[in-house]
C-alpha positions in Angstrom: -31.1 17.9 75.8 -34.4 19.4 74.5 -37.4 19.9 76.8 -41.0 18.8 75.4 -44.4 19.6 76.5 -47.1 16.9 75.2 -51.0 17.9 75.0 -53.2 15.2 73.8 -56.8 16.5 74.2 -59.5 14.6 72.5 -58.6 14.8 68.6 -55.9 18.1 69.8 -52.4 16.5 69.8 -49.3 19.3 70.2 -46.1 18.6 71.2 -43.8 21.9 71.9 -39.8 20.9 71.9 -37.4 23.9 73.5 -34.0 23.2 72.6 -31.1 24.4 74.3 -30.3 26.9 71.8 -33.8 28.4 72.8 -35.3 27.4 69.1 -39.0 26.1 69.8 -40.8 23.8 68.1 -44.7 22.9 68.2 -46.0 20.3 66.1 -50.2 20.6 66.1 -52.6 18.1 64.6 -56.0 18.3 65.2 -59.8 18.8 63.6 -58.3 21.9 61.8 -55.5 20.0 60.1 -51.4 19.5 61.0 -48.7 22.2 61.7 -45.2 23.0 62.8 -44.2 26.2 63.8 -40.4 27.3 64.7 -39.8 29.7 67.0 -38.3 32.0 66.0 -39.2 31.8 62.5 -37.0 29.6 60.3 -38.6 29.2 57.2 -36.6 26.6 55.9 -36.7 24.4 59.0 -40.4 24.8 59.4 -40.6 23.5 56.2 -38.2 20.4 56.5 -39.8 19.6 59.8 -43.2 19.8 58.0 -42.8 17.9 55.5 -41.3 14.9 57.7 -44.0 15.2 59.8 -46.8 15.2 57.0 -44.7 12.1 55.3 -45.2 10.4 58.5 -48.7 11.0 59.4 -49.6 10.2 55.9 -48.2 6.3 56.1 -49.7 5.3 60.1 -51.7 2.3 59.1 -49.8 1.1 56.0 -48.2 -2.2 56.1 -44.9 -2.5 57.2 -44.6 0.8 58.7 -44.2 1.1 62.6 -46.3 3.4 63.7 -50.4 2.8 64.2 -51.2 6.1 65.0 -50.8 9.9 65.1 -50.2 9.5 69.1 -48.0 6.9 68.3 -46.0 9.6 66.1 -46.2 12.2 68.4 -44.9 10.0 71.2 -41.8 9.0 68.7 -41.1 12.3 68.3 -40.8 13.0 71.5 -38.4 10.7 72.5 -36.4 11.6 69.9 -36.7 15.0 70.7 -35.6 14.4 74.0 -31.9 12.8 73.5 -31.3 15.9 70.6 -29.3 18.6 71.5 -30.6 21.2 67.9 -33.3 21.3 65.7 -30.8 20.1 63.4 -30.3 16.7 65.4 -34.0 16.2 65.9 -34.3 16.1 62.1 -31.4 13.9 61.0 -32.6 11.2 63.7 -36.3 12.4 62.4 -35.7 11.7 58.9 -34.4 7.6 60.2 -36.7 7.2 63.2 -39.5 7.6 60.6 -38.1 6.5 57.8 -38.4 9.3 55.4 -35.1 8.9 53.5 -32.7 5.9 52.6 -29.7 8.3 54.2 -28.1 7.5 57.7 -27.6 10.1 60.1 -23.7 9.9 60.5 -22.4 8.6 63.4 -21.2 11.8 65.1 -25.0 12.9 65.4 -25.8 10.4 68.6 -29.5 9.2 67.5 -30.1 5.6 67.8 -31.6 3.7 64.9 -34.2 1.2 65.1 -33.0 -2.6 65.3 -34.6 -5.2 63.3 -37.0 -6.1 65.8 -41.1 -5.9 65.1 -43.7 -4.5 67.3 -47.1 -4.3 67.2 -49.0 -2.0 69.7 -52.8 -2.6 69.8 -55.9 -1.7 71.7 -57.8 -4.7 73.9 -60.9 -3.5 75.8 -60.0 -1.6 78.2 -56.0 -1.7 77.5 -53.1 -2.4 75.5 -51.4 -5.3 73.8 -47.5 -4.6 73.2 -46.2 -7.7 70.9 -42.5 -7.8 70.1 -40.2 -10.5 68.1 -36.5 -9.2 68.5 -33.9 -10.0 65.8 -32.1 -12.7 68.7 -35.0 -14.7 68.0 -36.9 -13.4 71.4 -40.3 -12.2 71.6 -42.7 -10.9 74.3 -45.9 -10.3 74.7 -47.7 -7.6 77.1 -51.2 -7.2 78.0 -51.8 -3.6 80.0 -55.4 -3.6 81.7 -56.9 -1.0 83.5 -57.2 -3.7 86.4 -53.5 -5.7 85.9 -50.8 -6.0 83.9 -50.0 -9.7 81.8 -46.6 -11.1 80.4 -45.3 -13.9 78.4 -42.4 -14.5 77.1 -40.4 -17.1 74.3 -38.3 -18.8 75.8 -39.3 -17.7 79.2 -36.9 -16.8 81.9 -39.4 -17.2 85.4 -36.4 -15.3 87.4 -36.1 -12.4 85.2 -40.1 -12.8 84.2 -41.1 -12.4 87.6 -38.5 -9.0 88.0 -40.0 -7.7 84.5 -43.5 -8.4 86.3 -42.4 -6.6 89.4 -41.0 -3.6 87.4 -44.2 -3.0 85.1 -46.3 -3.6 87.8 -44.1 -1.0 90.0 -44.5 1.4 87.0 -48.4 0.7 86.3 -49.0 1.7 90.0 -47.6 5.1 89.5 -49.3 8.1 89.0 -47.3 8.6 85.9 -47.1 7.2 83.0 -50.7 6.3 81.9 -51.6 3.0 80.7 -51.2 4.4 76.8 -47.6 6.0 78.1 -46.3 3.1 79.2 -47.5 0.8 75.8 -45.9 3.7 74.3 -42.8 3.5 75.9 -42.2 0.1 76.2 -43.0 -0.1 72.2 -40.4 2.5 71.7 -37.6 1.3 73.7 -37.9 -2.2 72.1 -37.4 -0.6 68.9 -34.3 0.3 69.7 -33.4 -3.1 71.4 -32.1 -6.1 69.6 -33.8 -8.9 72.6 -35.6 -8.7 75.9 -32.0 -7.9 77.9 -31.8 -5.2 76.2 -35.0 -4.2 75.9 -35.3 -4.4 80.3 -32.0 -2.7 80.2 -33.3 0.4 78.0 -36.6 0.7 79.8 -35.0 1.3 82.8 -32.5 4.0 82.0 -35.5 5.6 80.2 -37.3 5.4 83.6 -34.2 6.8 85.1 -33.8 9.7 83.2 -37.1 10.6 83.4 -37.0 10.4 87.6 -34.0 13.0 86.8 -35.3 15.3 84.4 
């Protein structure tokens, strides 16, 4: 699997993906405008990989389309970048993930495509409100404050609403993710997740991995 650095600095976001072929890959946005550089130089893949990303970047806000904001890209990137093992990979599952081109990856490639489900990710004071309606019918919403952490869920489950509870709280506590990283990554994962089984499910073999890597 690839290896990614994330910077987000102020209006500087870069995200640097090694792949195990040792091909490099740094996506840049800031005051001074967006880039992707591959390392070492591949034209033609700097150029695919740019224009995805600039497709992208261009849509966050629109109606309809899933991601809010450039961090929100960069953060979908990443995980992408993170279950791909070649540049070549990271741009097939690119080119679904943000829904730059009516083609499907085929199925030897190993990205997984977004379900049906909805989610809305969006700032409240001092947090983060994560709002998902899964295709089963099953929606959640999460409220992540600086001070707690709030759940709800239709229909609600009190045994496996009070584990969720536990689990976020568990994670919230830690010195990693940040409050943003774990919106993030609870928005991502239940893109991929058809309810709130396997939504739980997904977050924690993310988690997991992560505890590996």
């Amino acid at each position: 699997m690839a290896l990614t650095t994330k910077l987000i600095d102020g209006e500087l976001l870069m995200l640097r993906i090694m792949f195990p072929d040792n091909r490099t890959v740094t996506v840049t946005a800031g005051r001074n405008g967006k880039s992707v550089r591959v390392a070492p130089h591949d034209g033609e893949v700097a150029e695919r990989l740019s224009a995805i990303f600039h497709w992208s970047t261009d849509r966050v806000g629109e109606p309809g389309y899933p991601f809010t904001s450039l961090n929100q890209v960069i953060y979908g990137m990443e995980t992408l970048a993170r279950s791909a093992m070649s540049v070549e990979q990271f741009i097939e599952g690119l080119r679904e993930v943000l829904e730059v081109s009516d083609k499907h990856p085929v199925s030897e490639i190993g990205v997984r495509t977004p379900s049906l489900t909805v989610v809305d990710l969006s700032p409240s004071g001092n947090g983060w409100i994560v709002d998902a309606r899964f295709q089963s019918g099953e929606r959640f919403k999460l409220a992540i404050n600086k001070a707690s952490i709030g759940w709800a869920a239709d229909p609600p489950e009190p045994t496996r609403d009070k584990a969720i509870m536990k689990f976020l709280s568990r994670l919230k506590g830690a010195p990693a993710p940040t409050d943003e990283d774990l919106a993030l990554l609870v928005m991502e994962v239940a893109h991929y997740s058809s309810d709130i089984a396997g939504w739980l499910k997904g977050l924690h073999s993310v988690i997991a991995e992560g505890a590996r890597s």
